[in-house]
Structure formats: C-alpha cells, structure tokens
C-alpha positions in Angstrom: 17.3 150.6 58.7 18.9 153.9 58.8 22.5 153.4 59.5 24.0 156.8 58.3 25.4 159.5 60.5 23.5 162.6 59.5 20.2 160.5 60.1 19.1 161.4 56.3 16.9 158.8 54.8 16.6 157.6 51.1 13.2 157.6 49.9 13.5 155.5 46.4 10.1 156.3 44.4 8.6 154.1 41.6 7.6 156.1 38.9 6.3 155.2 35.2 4.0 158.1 33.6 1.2 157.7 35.7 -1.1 160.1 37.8 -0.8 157.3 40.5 3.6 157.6 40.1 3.4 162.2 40.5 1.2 161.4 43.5 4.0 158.7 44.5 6.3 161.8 43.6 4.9 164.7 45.1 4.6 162.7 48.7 7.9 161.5 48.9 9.2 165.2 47.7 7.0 166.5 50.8 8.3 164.2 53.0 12.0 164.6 52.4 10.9 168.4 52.8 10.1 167.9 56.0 12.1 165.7 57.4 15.3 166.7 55.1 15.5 163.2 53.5 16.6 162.2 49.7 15.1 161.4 46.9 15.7 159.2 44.2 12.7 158.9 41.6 13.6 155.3 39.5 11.5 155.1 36.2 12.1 151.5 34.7 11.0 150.8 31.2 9.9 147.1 30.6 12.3 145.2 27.5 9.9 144.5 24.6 10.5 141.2 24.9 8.3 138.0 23.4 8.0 134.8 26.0 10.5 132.2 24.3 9.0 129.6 21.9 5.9 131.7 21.0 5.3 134.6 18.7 2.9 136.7 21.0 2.7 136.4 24.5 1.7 138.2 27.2 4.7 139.7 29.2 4.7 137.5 33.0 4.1 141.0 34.7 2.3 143.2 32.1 3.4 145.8 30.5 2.6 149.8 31.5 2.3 151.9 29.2 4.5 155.2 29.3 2.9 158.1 28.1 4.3 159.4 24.7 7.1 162.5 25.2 6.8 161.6 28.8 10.1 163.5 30.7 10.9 161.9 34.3 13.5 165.3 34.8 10.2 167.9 33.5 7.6 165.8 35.8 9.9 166.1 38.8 10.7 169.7 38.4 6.9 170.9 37.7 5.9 168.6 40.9 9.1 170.7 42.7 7.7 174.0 41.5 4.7 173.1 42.5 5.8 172.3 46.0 8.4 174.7 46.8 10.6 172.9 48.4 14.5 172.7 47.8 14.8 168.9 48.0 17.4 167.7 45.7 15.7 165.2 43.8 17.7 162.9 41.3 15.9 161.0 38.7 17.6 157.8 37.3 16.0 155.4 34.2 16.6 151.5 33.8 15.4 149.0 31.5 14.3 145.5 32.4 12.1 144.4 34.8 10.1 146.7 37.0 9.6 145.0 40.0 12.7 143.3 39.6 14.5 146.6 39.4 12.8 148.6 42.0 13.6 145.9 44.5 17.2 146.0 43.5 17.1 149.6 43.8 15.2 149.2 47.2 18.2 147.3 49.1 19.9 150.8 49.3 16.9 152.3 50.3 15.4 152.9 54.1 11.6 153.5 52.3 10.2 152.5 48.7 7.5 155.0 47.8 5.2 153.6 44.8 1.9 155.2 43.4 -0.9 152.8 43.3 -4.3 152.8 41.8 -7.6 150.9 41.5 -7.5 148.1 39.5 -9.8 145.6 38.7 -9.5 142.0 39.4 -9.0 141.4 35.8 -6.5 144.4 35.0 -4.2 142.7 38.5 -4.7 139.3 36.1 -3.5 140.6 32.7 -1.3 143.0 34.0 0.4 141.9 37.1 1.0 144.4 40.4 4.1 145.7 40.4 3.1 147.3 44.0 2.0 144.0 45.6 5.6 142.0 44.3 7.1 145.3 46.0 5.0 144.9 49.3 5.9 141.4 49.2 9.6 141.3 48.4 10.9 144.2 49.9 13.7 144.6 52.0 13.0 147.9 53.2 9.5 149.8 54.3 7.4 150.3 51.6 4.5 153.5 51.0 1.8 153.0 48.8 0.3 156.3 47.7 -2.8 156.3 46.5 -4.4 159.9 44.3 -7.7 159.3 46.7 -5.9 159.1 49.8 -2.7 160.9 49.6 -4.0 164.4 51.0 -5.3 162.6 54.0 -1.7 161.8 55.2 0.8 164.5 53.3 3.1 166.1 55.3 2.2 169.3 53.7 -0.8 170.7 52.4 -0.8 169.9 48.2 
C-alpha cells in the first residue's frame, strides 16, 4: 500500500540478463513515466553453492544463467534511451537467493515487476519459477511481463 505523501510508487523490477527481464524493464520504466513513479531494477546473482553432503546437485531453485559481460547500469540506460523518458532509475546487485531476495526487496515495494517467459513443464521442474514463488509469496502487487504480451498493455507505445 502506498503510504507516502507525494503519492509516488516504488516499482522494484526482477532482472537477470534475459529478454523476458528488459521487457520486465522497459514496462516498469514506461509506467513510472507516466505516472511519475520510481524505479528500482534488483539483479540477484545465485551463490554457486553445492547441496550439503553431495558433490553435485542440482541447486533447489535452478540456476539462471547471466549472460557473459552482461551490464545491469548499460541495459537500463539503452532501454532509457530507447524510451525517452527522464525516470531516475537505480539499479542495485545482490547475491544469494533470487526469490528469496526479491521478496525481501519487495516488502518496501507498492508493485514487483518480473519478466516471464514460456517454459516448459520440464524447464519449471529442473529449474524452479522464480516468478510463481514471487506470485505466491509476495507482500506487495506483483506484474508479470511477458515479451508476447507486453505491447498489449504498455502505457506507451514501445
């Protein structure tokens, strides 16, 4: 719930390399656009850890993948270029958990903005859905932006 003065909301987005995470991006920057809101991006890189006892395991929630050279600050400021707008956007990084740190980040949040694509049943098996823990768990709305329906519903024309 929005409780501060100026009415400005904090959109926290999920982002980790993907195409699914810019589209994520680009709406909530739109949004904020035009509603003046904020924007915090949150890129959280899993811990290569093993599972205790064992000397390979799967990770409980899968591991994504982050493109090699991949810049959270350069992918936000091409998508703002892109855009046009003058939403500040700050970009933060964390390491641990992804779902268990975008739902941290999410309890100072009034919406959680994730990308989302189309798995199969056997990629949600092997490598978990960080969106559906976030649907799930969190404590504040949450928008899941998909790359096939995101121009449907943007705010403004991308």
């Amino acid at each position: 719930m929005n409780t501060k003065p100026d009415n400005t909301r904090h959109l926290l987005v999920g982002a980790d390399g993907s195409a699914e995470s810019e589209e994520a991006i680009r709406w909530a920057i739109a949004e904020a656009a035009a509603v003046g809101d904020k924007v915090e991006v949150l890129m959280v890189l899993p811990r290569e850890e093993l599972l205790p006892g064992t000397s390979f395991a799967l990770q409980p929630h899968g591991r994504v993948p982050v493109r090699k050279n991949y810049s959270l600050d350069d992918a936000v400021a091409r998508i703002q270029s892109g855009l046009r707008t003058g939403v500040e956007v700050k970009t933060s990084l964390r390491h641990g958990n992804p779902t268990s740190e975008l739902l941290a980040a999410a309890c100072d949040a009034d919406l959680l903005v994730l990308g989302t694509g189309a798995k199969s049943a056997v990629g949600r098996l092997f490598f978990g859905s960080v969106s559906t823990a976030c649907v799930r768990h969190a404590t504040c709305p949450v928008v899941l932006v998909s790359t096939q329906a995101v121009h449907r519903f943007s705010p403004t024309p991308s």
